[in-house]
N, C-alpha and C positions, 0 to 999 in steps of 0.2 A: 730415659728416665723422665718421670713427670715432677713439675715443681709445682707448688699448691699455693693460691692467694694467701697474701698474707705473711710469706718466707720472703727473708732475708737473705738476698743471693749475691754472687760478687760474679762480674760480667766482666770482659775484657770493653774499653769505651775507648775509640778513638777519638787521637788528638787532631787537628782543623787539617793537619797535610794528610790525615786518611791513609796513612801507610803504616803509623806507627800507636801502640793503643798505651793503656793506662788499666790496671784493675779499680773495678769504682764497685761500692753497693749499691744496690737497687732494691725497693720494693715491689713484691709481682702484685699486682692490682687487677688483673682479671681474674675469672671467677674459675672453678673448678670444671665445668662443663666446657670452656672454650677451653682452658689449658689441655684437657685429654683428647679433643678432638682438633687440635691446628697445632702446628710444628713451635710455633711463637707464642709468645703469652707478652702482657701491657706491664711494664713496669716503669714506679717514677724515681728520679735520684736521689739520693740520700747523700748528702755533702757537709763536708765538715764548717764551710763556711755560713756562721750562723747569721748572717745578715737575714733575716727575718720578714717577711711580706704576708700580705694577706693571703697569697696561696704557698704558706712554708709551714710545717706541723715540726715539734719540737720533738724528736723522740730519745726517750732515756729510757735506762733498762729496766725503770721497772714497767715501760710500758711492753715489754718484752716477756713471751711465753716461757719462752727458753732462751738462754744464752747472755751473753752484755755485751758491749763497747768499750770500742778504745777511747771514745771522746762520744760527748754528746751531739748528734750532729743534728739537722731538719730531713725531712722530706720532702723534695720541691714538687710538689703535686702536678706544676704546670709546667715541670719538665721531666716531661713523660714520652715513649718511643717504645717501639716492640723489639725483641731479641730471642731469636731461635732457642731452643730450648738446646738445642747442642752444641750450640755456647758458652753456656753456663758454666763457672769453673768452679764456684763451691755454695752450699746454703749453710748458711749458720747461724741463723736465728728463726724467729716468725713473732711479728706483733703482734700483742694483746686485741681482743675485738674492741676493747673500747678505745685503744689510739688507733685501731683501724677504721672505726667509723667515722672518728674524726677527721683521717685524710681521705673518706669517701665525700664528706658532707664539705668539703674543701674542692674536692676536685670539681665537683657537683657547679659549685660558683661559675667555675669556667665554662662552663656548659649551656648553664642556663639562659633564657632568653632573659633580655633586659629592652627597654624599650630606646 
């Protein structure tokens, strides 16, 4: 099954001893052409812990296509990791384009050159 930029998926994330996992959300942040051709796709955390930084986006439901939350959490844009696509144990949302641009234009900071 393919998952599409922009879904909201729930991933099994291991805890520090690596034996034992946690179901976490995630948002898939890579693009439709790399998700159909590579086993993996890019996603970054979505955590309920709202401690807020300059790479954290606030999301709430209505920045949501489809579906709601339990709590309003962030998206830690700069904790981001790849995860098999057979993995994946449910999607059940997908962010609006316009709080998806804004955790592009976020992630983007990380990226960029500075001097």
């Amino acid at each position: 099954m393919m998952y599409n930029q922009k879904e909201v998926l729930l991933v099994p994330f291991p805890f520090s001893d690596l034996f034992s996992f946690k179901r976490r959300p995630v948002l898939a942040v890579s693009n439709n052409t790399y998700n159909k051709g590579f086993p993996d796709l890019l996603v970054s955390v979505i955590a309920s812990n709202l401690f807020k930084d300059d790479y954290s986006v606030t999301l709430t439901d209505e920045d949501l296509e489809v579906g709601i939350l339990p709590e309003t959490p962030v998206i830690k844009c700069h904790k981001s990791f790849t995860v098999d696509q057979s993995k994946i144990l449910k999607r059940f949302s997908r962010a609006g384009e316009s709080k998806f641009a804004e955790v592009i234009k976020v992630a983007y900071k990380l990226i960029e050159k500075t001097n």
